[in-house]
C-alpha positions in Angstrom: 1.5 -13.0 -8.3 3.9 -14.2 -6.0 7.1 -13.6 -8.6 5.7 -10.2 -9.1 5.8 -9.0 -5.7 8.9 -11.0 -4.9 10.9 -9.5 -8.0 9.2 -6.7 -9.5 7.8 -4.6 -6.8 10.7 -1.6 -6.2 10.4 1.7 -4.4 13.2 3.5 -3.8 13.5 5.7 0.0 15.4 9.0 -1.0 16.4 11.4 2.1 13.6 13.6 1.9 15.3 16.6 1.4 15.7 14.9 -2.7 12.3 14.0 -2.6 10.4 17.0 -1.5 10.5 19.2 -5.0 7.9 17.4 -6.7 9.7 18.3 -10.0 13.1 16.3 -9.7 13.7 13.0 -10.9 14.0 10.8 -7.8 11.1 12.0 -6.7 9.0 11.8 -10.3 10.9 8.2 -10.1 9.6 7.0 -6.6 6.2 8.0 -7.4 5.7 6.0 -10.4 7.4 3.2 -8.5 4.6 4.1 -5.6 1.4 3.8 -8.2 3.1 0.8 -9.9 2.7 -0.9 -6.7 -0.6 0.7 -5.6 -2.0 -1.3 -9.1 -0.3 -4.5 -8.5 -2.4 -4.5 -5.1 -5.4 -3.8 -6.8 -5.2 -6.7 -9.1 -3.6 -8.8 -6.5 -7.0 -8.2 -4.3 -8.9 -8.7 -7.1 -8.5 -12.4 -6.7 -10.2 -12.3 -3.2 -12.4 -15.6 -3.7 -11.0 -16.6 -6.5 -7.7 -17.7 -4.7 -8.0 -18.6 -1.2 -8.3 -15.7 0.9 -5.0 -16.1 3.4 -2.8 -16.0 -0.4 -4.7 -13.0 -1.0 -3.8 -11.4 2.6 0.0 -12.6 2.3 0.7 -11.4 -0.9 -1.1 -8.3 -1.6 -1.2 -6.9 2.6 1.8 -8.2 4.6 4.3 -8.5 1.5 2.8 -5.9 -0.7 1.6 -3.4 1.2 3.8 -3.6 4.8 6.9 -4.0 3.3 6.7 -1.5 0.6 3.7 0.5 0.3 3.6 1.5 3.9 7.5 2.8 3.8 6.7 5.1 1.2 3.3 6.4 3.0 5.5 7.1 6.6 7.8 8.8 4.5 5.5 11.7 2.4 4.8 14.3 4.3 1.3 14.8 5.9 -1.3 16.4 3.0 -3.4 16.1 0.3 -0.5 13.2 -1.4 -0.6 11.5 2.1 -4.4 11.4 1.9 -4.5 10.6 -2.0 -2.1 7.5 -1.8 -4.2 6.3 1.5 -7.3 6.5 -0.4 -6.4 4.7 -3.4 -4.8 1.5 -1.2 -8.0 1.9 1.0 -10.3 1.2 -2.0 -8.4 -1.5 -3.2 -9.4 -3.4 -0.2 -12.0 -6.3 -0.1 -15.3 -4.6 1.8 -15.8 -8.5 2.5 -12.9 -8.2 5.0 -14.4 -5.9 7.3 -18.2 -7.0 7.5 -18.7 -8.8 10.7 -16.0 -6.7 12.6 -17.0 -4.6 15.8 -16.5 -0.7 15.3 -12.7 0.4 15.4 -11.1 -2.8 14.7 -9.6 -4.7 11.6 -7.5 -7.2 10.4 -4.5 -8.0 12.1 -2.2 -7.6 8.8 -4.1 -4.0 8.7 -3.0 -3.1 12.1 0.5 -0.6 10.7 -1.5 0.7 8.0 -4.5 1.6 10.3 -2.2 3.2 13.0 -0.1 5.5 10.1 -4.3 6.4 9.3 -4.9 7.4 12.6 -2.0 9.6 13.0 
């Protein structure tokens, strides 16, 4: 898991005036990349409790997610893709994580991630 993120994990940040027809290639390009990632999570999280949980965390939220899943989600536009890429890394997450934790708060590695939600 660890290779995978290291090595194969690659999103590309256009300027967003390339990005913003939906029909050109970068941006066809980064959004593959984008899901490609968004599934490596998923399995990645699916190992919660398998592999011991702070693996989990490292790999699939701080490494995964911060350093490339949230670059791309700053950078689209607010809307319906905004929302649909949020939901889909939302769900990927462990509800085991969040039971036990008072109203408004999360994990800290969630902290970026739940401040680009708010806004």
């Amino acid at each position: 898991m660890k290779k995978s993120v290291e090595e194969d994990v690659f999103i590309p940040l256009y300027p967003k005036s390339s990005v913003e027809d939906k029909s050109s290639l970068r941006s066809k390009f980064q959004e593959r990349c984008f899901w490609s990632a968004v599934k490596l999570l998923s399995n990645i999280l699916l190992w919660d409790g398998i592999v011991q949980e702070d693996t989990v965390r490292d790999l699939g939220v701080s490494k995964l997610l911060n350093r490339y899943l949230l670059l791309n989600l700053l950078n689209t536009p607010p809307g319906p893709d905004n929302i649909e890429k949020c939901s889909k890394v939302v769900a990927c997450l462990p509800e085991r994580w969040f039971q036990g934790l008072r109203s408004g708060s999360t994990i800290p590695e969630l902290r970026n991630f739940c401040q680009h939600l708010l806004q």
